[in-house]
C-alpha positions in Angstrom: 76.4 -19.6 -36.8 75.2 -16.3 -37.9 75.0 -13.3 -40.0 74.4 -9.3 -38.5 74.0 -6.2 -40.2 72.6 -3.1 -39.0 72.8 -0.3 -41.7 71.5 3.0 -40.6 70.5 6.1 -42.3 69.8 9.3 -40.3 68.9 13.3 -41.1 70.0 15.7 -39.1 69.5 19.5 -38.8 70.8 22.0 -35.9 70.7 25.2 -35.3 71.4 27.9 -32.9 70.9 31.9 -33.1 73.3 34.0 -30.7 72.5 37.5 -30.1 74.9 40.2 -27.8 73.5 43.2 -27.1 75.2 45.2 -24.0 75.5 42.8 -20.7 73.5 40.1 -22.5 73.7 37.1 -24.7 71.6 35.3 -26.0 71.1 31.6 -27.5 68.3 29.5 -28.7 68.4 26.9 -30.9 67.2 23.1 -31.4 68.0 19.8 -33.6 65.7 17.6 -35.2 67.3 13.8 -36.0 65.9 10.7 -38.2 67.1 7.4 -37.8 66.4 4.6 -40.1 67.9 1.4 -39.2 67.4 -2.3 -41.6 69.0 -4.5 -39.1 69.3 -8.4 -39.0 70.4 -10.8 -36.3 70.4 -14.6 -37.4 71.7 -15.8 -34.4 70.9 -20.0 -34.8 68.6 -19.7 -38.2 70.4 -22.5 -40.1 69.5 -25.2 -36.9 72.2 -28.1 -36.0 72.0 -32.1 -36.2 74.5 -33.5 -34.0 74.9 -37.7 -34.9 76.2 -39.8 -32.7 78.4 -41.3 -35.2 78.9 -42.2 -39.0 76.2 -44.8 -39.5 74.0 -42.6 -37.6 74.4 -39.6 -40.0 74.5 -42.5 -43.1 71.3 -43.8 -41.4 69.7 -40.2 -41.3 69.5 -40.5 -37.4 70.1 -37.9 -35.4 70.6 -38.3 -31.5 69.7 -34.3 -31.4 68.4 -31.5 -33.5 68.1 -27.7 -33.6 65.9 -25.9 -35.7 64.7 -22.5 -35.2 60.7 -22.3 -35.6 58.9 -18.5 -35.2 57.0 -18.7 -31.5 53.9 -16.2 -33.4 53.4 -19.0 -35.9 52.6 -21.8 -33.5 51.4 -24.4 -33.6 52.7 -24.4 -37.3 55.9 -24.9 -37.9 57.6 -21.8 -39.8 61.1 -20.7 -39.9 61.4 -17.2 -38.8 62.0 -13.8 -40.2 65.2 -12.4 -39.0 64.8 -8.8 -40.3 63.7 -5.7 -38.6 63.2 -2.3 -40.2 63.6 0.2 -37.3 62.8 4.4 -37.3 63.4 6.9 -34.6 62.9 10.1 -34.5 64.7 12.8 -31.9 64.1 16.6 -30.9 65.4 19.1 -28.9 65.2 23.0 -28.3 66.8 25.0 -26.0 67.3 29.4 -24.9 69.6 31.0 -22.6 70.9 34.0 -21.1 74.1 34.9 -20.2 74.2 37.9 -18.0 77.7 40.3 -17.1 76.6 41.4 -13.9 80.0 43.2 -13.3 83.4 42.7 -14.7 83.9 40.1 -12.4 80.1 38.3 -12.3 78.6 36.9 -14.8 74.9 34.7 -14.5 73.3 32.4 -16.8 70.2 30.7 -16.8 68.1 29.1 -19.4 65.6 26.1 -20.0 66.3 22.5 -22.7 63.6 20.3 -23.9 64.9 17.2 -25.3 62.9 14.1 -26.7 65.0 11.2 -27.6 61.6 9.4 -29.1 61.4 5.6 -29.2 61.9 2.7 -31.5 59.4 2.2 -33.8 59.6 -1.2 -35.7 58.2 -0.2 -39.3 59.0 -3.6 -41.0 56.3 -6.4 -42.3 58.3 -8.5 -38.8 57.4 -7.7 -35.7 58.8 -8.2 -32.5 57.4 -9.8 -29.8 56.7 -8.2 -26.8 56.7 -9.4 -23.1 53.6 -7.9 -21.4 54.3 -7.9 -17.3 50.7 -7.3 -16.1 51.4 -5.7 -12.6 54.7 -6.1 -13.0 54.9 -9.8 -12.0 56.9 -12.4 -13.9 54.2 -14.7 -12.8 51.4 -13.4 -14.9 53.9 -12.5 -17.8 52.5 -13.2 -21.3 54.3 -13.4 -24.6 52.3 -10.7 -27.4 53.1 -10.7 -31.0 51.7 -7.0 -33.0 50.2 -8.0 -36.1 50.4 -5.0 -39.0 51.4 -1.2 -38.9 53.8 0.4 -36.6 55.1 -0.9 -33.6 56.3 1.5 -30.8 59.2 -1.0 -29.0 58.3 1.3 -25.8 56.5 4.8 -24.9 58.5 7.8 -25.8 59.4 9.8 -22.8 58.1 13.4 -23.1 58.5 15.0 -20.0 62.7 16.0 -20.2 62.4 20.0 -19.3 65.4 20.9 -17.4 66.1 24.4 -16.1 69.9 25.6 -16.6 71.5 27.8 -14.5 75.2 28.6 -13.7 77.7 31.4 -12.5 81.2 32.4 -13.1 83.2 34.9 -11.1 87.0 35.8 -11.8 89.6 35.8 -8.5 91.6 37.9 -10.0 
């Protein structure tokens, strides 16, 4: 019924410096990721003719037929193009401190940014995309990108978060 691959390739680098000097220690480091994926999900390409019975099919009658057709190519009639070149790209970075108050208290605190990017459809096929004006299903329009990149959704770049914690020993 059909064939799936989804290969990736990917690049990664991390690193992280740590530095103790008297009550303090501290880290900073960050990662950078690339992610190439060729992916391909036929699901229904090769259509079906169901016949009714033996003279139908000897007749060349079928009582029904399925045959995929790409929805960007109406009103011709074109099989589609089931593959998809995907990339995505990640960062993060990241200090802290770690603080011996005492021999019993110890603080930390410190800040991560992380960006987990987006899809971005790199491939001669693109995907079509369901545009929700208002939100509404009712106004909803089908959209097909023609040429260059195509973001699948806006990257998120807002993910600071402030780290803190504290450990003290009972005993």
């Amino acid at each position: 019924f059909y064939e799936f691959r989804s290969p990736n390739s990917s690049w990664e680098f991390n690193d992280t410096l740590t530095w103790a000097q008297g009550r303090h220690i501290l880290k900073a480091g960050g990662g950078l990721l690339w992610r190439k994926t060729d992916t391909a999900l036929t699901a229904g390409r090769d259509g079906m003719y169901q016949f009714l019975d033996i003279i139908d099919f000897a007749l060349d009658e079928p009582s029904f037929v399925f045959a995929p057709l790409s929805r960007g190519k109406l009103p011709s009639f074109n099989i589609p193009n089931y593959n998809r070149l995907y990339r995505q790209n990640q960062l993060f970075f990241f200090a802290q401190d770690t603080v011996r108050i005492n021999s019993r208290f110890t603080v930390n605190f410190g800040m991560r940014y992380e960006n987990a990017g987006a899809p971005n459809n790199t491939g001669v096929q693109k995907d079509a995309t369901l545009v929700l004006p208002g939100g509404s299903l009712k106004d909803a329009t089908l959209t097909f990108h023609s040429g260059g990149d195509q973001l699948i959704y806006n990257r998120d770049n807002n993910d600071l978060a402030i780290r803190t914690g504290a450990a003290y020993d009972l005993r």
